[in-house]
Every structure is written in structure tokens, then in C-alpha cells.
C-alpha positions, 0 to 999 in steps of 0.5 A: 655734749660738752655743755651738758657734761659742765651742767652735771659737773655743775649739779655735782659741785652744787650737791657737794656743797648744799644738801650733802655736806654730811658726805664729809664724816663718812664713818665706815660705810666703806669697811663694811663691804669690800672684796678680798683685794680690799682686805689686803689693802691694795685699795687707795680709799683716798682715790674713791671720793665719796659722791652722791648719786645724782641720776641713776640714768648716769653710768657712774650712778652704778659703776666707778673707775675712780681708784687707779686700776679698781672699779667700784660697783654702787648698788642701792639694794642691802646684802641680806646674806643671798650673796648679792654683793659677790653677783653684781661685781661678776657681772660689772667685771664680765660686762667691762673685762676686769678681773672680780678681784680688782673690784669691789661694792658700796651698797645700800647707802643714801649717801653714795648708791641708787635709790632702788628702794626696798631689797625684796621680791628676789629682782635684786639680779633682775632689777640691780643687776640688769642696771649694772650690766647696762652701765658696764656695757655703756661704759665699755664701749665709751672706753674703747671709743676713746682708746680708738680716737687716741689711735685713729683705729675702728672700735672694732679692732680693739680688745680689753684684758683686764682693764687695759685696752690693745691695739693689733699693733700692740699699743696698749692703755688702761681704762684709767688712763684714758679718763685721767681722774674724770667720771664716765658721766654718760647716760646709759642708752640701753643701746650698748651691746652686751657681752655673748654668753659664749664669750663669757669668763666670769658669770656662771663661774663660782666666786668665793663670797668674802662676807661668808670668810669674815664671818668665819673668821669672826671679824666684824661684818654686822650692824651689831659690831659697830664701835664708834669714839664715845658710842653709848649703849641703849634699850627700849622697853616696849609696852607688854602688848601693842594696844596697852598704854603706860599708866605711871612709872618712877624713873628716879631709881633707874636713873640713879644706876651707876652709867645710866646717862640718861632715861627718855620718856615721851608718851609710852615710849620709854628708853634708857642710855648707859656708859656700858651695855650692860648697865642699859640691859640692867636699867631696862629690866628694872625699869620694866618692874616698875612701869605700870600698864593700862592693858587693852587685851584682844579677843582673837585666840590662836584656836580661834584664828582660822574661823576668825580669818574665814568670817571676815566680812565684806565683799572680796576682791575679784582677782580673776574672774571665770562666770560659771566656772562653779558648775563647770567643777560640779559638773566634772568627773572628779570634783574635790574642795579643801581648805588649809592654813597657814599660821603667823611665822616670825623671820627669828633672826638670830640675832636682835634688831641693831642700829646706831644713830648720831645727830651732828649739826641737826643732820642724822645719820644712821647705820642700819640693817633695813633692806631699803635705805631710801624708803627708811630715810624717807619715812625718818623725814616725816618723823622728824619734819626735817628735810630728806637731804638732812638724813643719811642712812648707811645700810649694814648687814643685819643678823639675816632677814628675808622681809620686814624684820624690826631694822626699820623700828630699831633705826628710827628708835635709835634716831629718836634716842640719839636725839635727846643727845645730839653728837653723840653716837647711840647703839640701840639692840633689841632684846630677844624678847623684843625681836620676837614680840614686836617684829612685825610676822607673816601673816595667818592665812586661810584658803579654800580650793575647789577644782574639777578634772576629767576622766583622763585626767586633765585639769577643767576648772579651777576656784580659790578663795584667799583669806590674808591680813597686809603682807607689807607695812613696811615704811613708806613715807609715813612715820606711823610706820614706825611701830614706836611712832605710835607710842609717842605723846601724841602718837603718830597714826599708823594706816595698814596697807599693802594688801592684795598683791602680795596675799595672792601671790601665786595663787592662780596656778600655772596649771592647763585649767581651761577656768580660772578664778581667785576671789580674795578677803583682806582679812585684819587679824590681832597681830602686826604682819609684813612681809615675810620670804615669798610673801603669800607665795609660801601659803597659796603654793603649799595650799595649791602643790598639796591640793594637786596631790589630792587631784591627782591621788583622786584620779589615781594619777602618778603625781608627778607625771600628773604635774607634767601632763597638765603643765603646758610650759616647756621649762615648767615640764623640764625641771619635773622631768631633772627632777624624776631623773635625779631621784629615780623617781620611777624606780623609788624603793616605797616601804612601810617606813618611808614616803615621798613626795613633790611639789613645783611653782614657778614664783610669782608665776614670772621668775624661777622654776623650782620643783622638789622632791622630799622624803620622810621617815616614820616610826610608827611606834614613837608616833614621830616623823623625820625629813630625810632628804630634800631635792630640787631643780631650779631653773633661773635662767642665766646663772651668774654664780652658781655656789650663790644660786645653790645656796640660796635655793639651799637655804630657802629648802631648809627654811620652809622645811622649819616654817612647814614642821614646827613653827607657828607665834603663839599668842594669848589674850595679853600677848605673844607668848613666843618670846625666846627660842623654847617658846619659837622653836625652829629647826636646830642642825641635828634635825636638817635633812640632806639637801641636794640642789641641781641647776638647769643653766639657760645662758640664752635667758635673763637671769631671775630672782630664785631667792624665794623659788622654794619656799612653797614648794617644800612646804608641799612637798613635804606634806605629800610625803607624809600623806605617802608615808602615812595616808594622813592628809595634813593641811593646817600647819606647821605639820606636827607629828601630833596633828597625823592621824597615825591610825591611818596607816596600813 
């Protein structure tokens, strides 16, 4: 044991002065995210030397109790605004006995954290979380087998308040004192026990999220807040479309702005650094008067997508397989098929793209709102054909993105710009014209469901056939990702990826169906796509909740009781049943003006249950709808934080109320025509409906990711309504009062 702890203090030693010497100018990574007590300078920050992660099989790979009387949590996953920062220390507090209070968080940071790769695919708790409460647990029990070897007591006999260990005689010592300056460097075994639920103080409690407050207050908090000694100021201009190449252009005006430091160009790649931001804002537009573009339009028009998606070529992948299952459906009492799609939707953060990059010493380092540190770093490698150890890239909270937004562009552009000035500090922001013509969209998709039921009503056959372009292009390794790598001199070449998984994504339903089968097209449309909040989870769950509907209005069935009676899972049938109760669905007051609607998915058929209930407006005499109200239960299991777990499953409701109802890129031969918020319109607060959230807490289970649990479901819940207020079955989105067939009604 000894022999091996001096070989990882060793490895230590090694790292701190080889490959990590960089660690030594840590600007800031630290002001960024901290608790309350952090804000109260109580923290000694001299106490919490700045370590790189050696193994993550290693307990202080995850928790530290390197300030006296503080623990620090390390997690490699980025806050994104779910609240995962405030969660992860409940659940090292709960697991170790110290107060949330007297911890706080380092997170996505190459320098410090795990590599957990990428922030996504809502197993941020699941994945960060089930890591941390092994460490915690581990380190807890090591602690207290020091205090009782201190004592000659059994483990056992021991208690912890607080961070601080008791005897039954009375003695007590802190955590601290017991390791005296020294790290917990133990392997996590897995074997620690874990702390019961019923024993639980912290976890499924309420805590206050302290980045909400500094917000509130308007105190620094984002990427884009970051001032550094002598920063410069930079922009991009982007060719006007993604094939288009520049022809010429004469800098020598832009140059002679008053501030302008400098003008790259390299290939099509052009930027600008000035003094001040708005000298760059104002070199930039002139520099877009003058470039001339060699333009390369495409053929693919909006009203042309959805036959170009379903004529894709080739063979499809078989993602399940049922022989005979086509005449199983034809064969049916009721048979129904319906197609519907889903257009191309932007993340619109509110903000553009930020990042800030500095190279010192032929090191990079940069400052990034990416939701994967590591992949970024690894894919700045290749860009710049330097070894990884030689970048550090400090995740900062961006402007709010669920998915592949432009940070990881704006990062390695920043990088590419600070370059040309080594020592020096370079923030480069988007514009919005920018963000919402080079952000890489969730993709288009189209579907086909076919499906036969019997005479009683349960569900026989089911068939789907999913058509979607990549859901992730994210970077990988390979600089290609990086949408300016493609327009450098010589450019780097970029190979999509990322198909199948996530464009099935929910698509083969939960449902009792005896016959199953989804056959998939990887379709490559004209515009860039990545991943985007539930990936194909939202189209194929709005495409099936609606299809079901149908099912279950063909065979005169009560649609939710419908849901219920060809669910075979328990708590697939518990969240409906809240959900009747919650909205007196069986005594709900139908008029001609209003109409209802519901919807459930379990996502990724693996994590969160989630069903909802929506209500609409009509006025028949303007041709108008309105989202009333949206309500839903969710179960994830284990709630760490129930305000988190609400507001996440909140936001995510009002986010595909807005996807579902107006959104869509629009696009023309030359390009996307969706540049601002006129032209992107998304759901303004006049317009959110009243939402209501209702939990079933299951502290038996593991907690589940619930950050996309409801993206599908509202979108369908809400196209049932409509079809209940109005008898007009919409399926091609977004559902537009102009796209309901008013004639319908009556």
C-alpha cells in the first residue's frame, strides 16, 4: 500500500513538472464556479492547489478536502444551466455528512477535472453523479477507519456531523485533521457502502442554485463576461454560405481603422483584432462589403425537403427487424399509416458564441463554453499538430445550449486568431448573424407509421421508417470538425458522422405491440446538423404520441386510458394515472373553444418517465390558437433536487411548446435566410403557457437523467389538443394556425 501511494505521489510530482506547467497561470477558472460560501470569501483558494486529474479510478479525481474545513467536488461535465453544479455537491455532501454550504465545484476544466467527455444525453447525475457518490462513500468510510485506528474503536461505533468525526466517549476530529495536508489517494472500489435514503439530509431536499442569484444580480457568470490584462477584441466574417469560397478582397481600408491590430487571412478564413469591440464589430462589416465570393448555391429548398428526405437512396438500416409483420398490420381490424415531419431547429441561444484564447510559451489556453473539454482539446490537437498535454480548455457557462451549438467553432477560431498574437489574450463573439447561420441545426426528419390493432383495442403490429441527417458532428478528434478548419488554405477535410443512434432515438415504442420494426435512411440534407435537445428522441416521439392518438380515435378509445391499457410497465402506467388525477382528466370541461390533449415517453426508452397533458384555445373567428396550460409528471427516479428537477422538466415543456408552434430555419438557394429574431422567431413570455410540474420520488431507484424527458411529449401533446379542439390532424411541423384545416371544426 505504502509503495503504491509513493508511485502516485511520484506520477504527481512527474505531471506537475512536465506536460502540466501550464496549471501555473490559472486565470479564473476558479471565480466561475463556486457556492455561496465562496462568494463570502470564507474560502482560503491558497489551500486548494490546482492538480490535474491523474485517474479517475483515484477518490481525489472527483472529491478533495484540500481547504481546511471545505470540500472541493471535480466534475468533467459543463453547466449548461440544468443545475448540475448545485446537484453534484448535494450528493458528495449527503454521501461524506458535510453541509452543502461548506462545498463547492470545479467543472469542466482539462487542467483540474475528469475527462468525462461530452455534457449530453441527460447522464450528467446518472454518469458525474453515480462517480461522485462512489468516491464520497469511499472516502468516508477511509476517513472514519482513520479516526477509529486513532482511537482503537470498531468503524462502526463512529459518527460524522458535519465533517467532523465523534466517538461515543465524546472525542471528536475533523476530516481534516485526520489527513493533515495529505490527498485521499485511494482507488474507488465500488464496494463502499452507500448512505440509505432514509437516512438521507440533503438529497431530495431544495437547494438555492447560486449561478440563478449571480445572475439575477447581473454579476459576471458567462463566458462572454471575461476581462483579461491587455484582452483584444475580435470578429469573423463567415463566408455568406457554406460552400462559397472567397475570390478577392482588399484589406488595406480595413486595416487603416483606427484600433484595427490586425486583419488575418488564410484561405477563406478571414478575422479581424481591434483595441476595442466596437472597432472589430465595425472593421468586420466593412470587411464584408468588400470580400468577394465565389458562390456555390444548393438545390434543396425548404418546399422541396420533405420529398427530398423520403427519396433518399440506398438501403436502410434495419434497426429491428419483424418478418411478416406488414401483413400482421394489413391483417388487423384497424390499420392506419401516417407520415409526419419535423423541420431543421436551431438551439438560438440568446446570446452568440464566446470564447477567449491565449497562447504563452507555444501552450494554448482557452476559455470555453463547449459542453466537452476534453473532445475540444483533443480535436484543437489536431488542428494545430501539437501535443494534447500543451492545451488547456476551461469550460465557462455560455449563453444557454442543450447540444452542439457554435462554442466548439468560436473556441478553435479564437485559437486560431490568438495565434497570429502570441501572449495575448483574444476574445472572439459571434454575431447573431453568425450564431444563427453557422450553428450547426437539428436536423430535418421525416417518418412513416404504419400500425394494426385488434377489435378491443390492443395494439398487434407496429412498422416505422425514420428518415434523418447526422444528430452529431460534434468534435472528435479530427480538426475537419471545426466549421473554419474547412476554410483554411488548404482546407481541412471534414467527414460527417454520428448517424443511426441518435436519429432512432426513441422510435421503437415502449408500447405492448407483439411486432416491432424500424427501418432507417441516413439521409444528408444541404444544411449542417448536430445535436440538438433529445436528439431524434423529439421528432420520433412527436411523430409516434401523435400516431397513437390517431390509433386510439380510429378505435373510439379514450386516449389516455388507451396509453395506459397497452403499457405493460408499472411506472410507465403510474405517471398517466398522476397525470388523470392531476388534471381531472375524466371530469375535464370540453367546449367548443377549447381542447385537450396527451402524450408519454419514457426517454431513450432507459431514463425518465414523463407524460403530459396540454390544453388549447381556439378563436374561430381570427383562425388563431393559443397554449393555454401544460402539465406533467415526471418520474427520474431518485430526486436529488427537486426545484432542479422542475425546473428542468419546466424548461424543457416551454422549449418544445416553442420548437412545436412557430420554429423552423428557413433557407434559400443562397442560404439561411433566418439571420435575427424576426426572421427565427421563438416563443416570447407573453406567449408561455401556465405550466405545472408534479414529481413521483422513487428514493429506492438510481436517479435518472430527466433533461430531455419532455421534449417529444409536449410537442405531441400539443398536436393532440389541436386535433381535439379542431378535428384537424396537423403532422408537419411547426403547427401553425395557417397549416389547420379551420373548415374542419363543427
Amino acid at each position: 500500500m505504502k509503495d503504491r501511494h509513493l508511485n502516485q505521489a511520484s506520477r504527481r510530482s512527474f505531471l506537475r513538472t512536465t506536460g502540466h506547467l501550464m496549471i501555473g497561470f490559472n486565470l479564473l477558472p476558479l471565480s466561475f464556479c463556486h457556492s455561496k460560501a465562496e462568494q463570502n470569501d470564507t474560502i482560503p483558494y491558497s489551500a486548494i492547489p490546482v492538480r490535474p486529474t491523474i485517474d479517475n479510478k483515484l477518490v481525489d479525481s472527483w472529491i478533495r478536502l484540500d481547504a481546511e474545513g471545505y470540500l472541493t467536488v471535480l466534475s468533467g461535465k459543463q453547466e449548461l444551466g440544468q443545475g448540475i453544479k448545485t446537484a453534484l455537491i448535494q450528493i458528495a455532501a449527503e454521501e461524506l455528512d458535510i453541509s452543502p454550504q461548506r462545498c463547492h465545484i470545479i467543472n469542466s476544466d482539462t487542467g483540474q477535472t475528469p475527462n468525462e467527455g461530452f455534457t449530453a444525453g441527460s447522464n450528467s447525475v446518472e454518469g458525474s453523479g453515480s462517480a461522485i457518490r462512489q468516491a464520497a462513500a469511499e472516502a468516508r468510510q477511509y476517513l472514519i477507519k482513520m479516526a477509529a485506528i486513532k482511537w482503537g474503536l470498531s468503524p462502526e461505533t463512529l459518527q460524522v456531523d458535519d465533517g467532523t468525526v465523534k466517538s461515543p466517549a465524546g472525542d471528536e476530529v475533523s476530516y481534516w485533521q485526520l489527513l493533515n495536508g495529505k490527498y485521499i489517494e485511494e482507488n474507488i472500489s465500488g464496494e463502499a457502502p452507500l448512505k440509505a435514503p432514509k437516512d438521507y439530509q440533503y438529497v431530495g431536499k431544495p437547494l438555492e442554485r447560486e449561478d440563478i442569484a449571480k445572475m439575477v444580480r447581473g454579476e459576471s457568470h458567462f463566458v462572454h463576461d471575461l476581462s483579461m490584462p491587455g484582452m483584444l477584441h475580435a470578429r469573423i466574417l463567415h463566408p455568406p454560405s457554406y460552400q462559397d469560397k472567397l475570390l478577392s478582397i482588399d484589406l488595406s481600408e480595413v486595416e487603416a481603422i483606427s484600433g484595427v491590430i490586425k486583419v488575418i487571412k488564410n484561405g477563406s478564413f478571414i478575422a479581424v483584432v481591434a483595441e476595442r469591440e466596437y472597432q472589430a464589430v465595425k472593421a468586420r462589416n466593412l470587411l464584408k462589403s468588400l470580400a468577394v465570393w465565389d458562390k456555390n448555391p444548393h438545390d434543396v429548398l425548404p418546399e422541396t425537403l420533405f420529398g427530398s428526405i423520403k427519396n433518399t437512396p440506398g438501403e436502410p438500416e434495419q434497426v429491428k427487424l419483424s418478418p411478416g409483420i406488414v401483413k400482421t398490420i394489413n391483417g388487423a381490424a384497424i390499420s392506419h399509416q401516417a407520415e409526419y415531419f419535423k423541420p431543421y431547429h436551431m438551439h438560438a441561444s440568446m446570446g452568440p458564441s464566446c470564447a477567449v484564447a491565449i497562447w504563452d510559451d507555444e501552450k494554448l489556453t482557452v476559455w470555453t463554453a463547449t459542453q466537452g473539454v476534453y473532445p475540444v482539446r483533443s480535436t484543437l490537437s489536431d488542428l494545430f499538430s501539437i501535443d494534447a498535454e500543451k492545451i488547456r480548455c476551461i469550460g465557462v457557462p455560455g449563453a444557454g445550449c442543450y447540444g452542439h451549438n457554435g462554442a466548439d467553432d468560436v473556441s478553435a477560431e479564437a485559437a486560431l486568431i490568438a495565434k497570429e498574437l502570441p501572449g495575448k489574450h483574444i476574445r472572439l463573439q459571434w454575431m447573431r448573424e453568425d450564431e444563427n447561420k453557422w450553428e450547426p441545426y437539428g436536423t430535418a426528419m421525416a417518418f412513416r407509421l404504419s400500425a394494426g390493432i385488434d377489435s378491443n383495442g390492443k395494439l398487434m403490429a407496429w412498422d416505422s421508417t425514420v428518415w434523418s441527417d447526422s444528430h452529431s458532428t460534434r468534435p472528435n478528434g479530427r480538426a475537419g470538425s471545426f466549421v473554419s478548419a474547412r476554410q483554411l488554405d488548404p482546407p481541412v477535410e471534414f467527414r460527417k458522422g454520428g448517424f443511426s443512434g441518435g436519429s432512432h432515438r426513441n422510435g421503437i415504442p415502449e408500447y405492448s405491440f407483439a411486432a416491432k420494426q424500424l427501418h432507417l435512411y441516413n439521409y444528408d440534407g444541404p444544411l449542417r446538423t448536430s445535436s440538438l435537445r433529445g436528439l431524434g428522441a423529439y421528432g420520433n416521439t412527436f411523430a409516434m404520441e401523435s400516431f397513437i392518438d390517431e390509433l386510439a380515435n380510429k378505435s373510439n378509445n379514450d386516449p389516455l386510458e388507451f396509453r395506459i391499457n397497452n403499457l405493460e410497465a408499472p411506472r410507465a402506467r403510474a405517471v398517466l394515472e398522476e397525470l388523470a388525477i392531476k388534471t381531472n382528466w375524466k371530469s375535464r370541461q370540453k367546449t367548443t373553444t377549447n381542447g385537450f390533449g396527451v402524450a408519454y415517453a419514457r426517454y431513450k426508452n432507459a431514463t425518465s418517465y414523463f407524460a403530459v397533458h396540454a390544453e388549447v384555445v381556439i378563436n374561430i373567428e381570427t383562425k388563431q390558437y393559443r397554449l393555454k396550460k401544460l402539465t406533467g409528471v415526471i418520474d427520474s427516479g431518485l430526486t436529488i433536487n427537486p426545484d432542479g428537477l422542475i425546473n428542468q422538466t419546466e424548461g424543457g415543456m416551454i422549449q418544445s411548446a416553442s420548437w412545436t408552434m412557430l420554429e423552423e430555419v428557413d433557407f434559400d438557394r443562397t442560404g439561411i435566410t433566418s439571420t435575427d429574431w424576426e426572421s427565427y422567431p421563438i416563443m416570447r413570455m407573453k406567449d408561455v403557457p401556465e405550466v405545472e410540474v408534479h414529481i413521483i420520488d422513487r428514493p429506492e431507484t438510481k436517479p435518472m437523467g430527466a433533461g430531455e424527458a419532455a421534449m417529444g411529449p409536449v410537442a405531441a401533446a400539443i398536436a393532440n389538443a389541436v386535433f381535439d379542439a379542431t378535428g384537424s390532424r396537423v403532422r408537419n411541423l411547426p403547427i401553425k394556425s395557417k397549416k389547420i384545416d379551420w373548415d374542419s371544426i363543427g
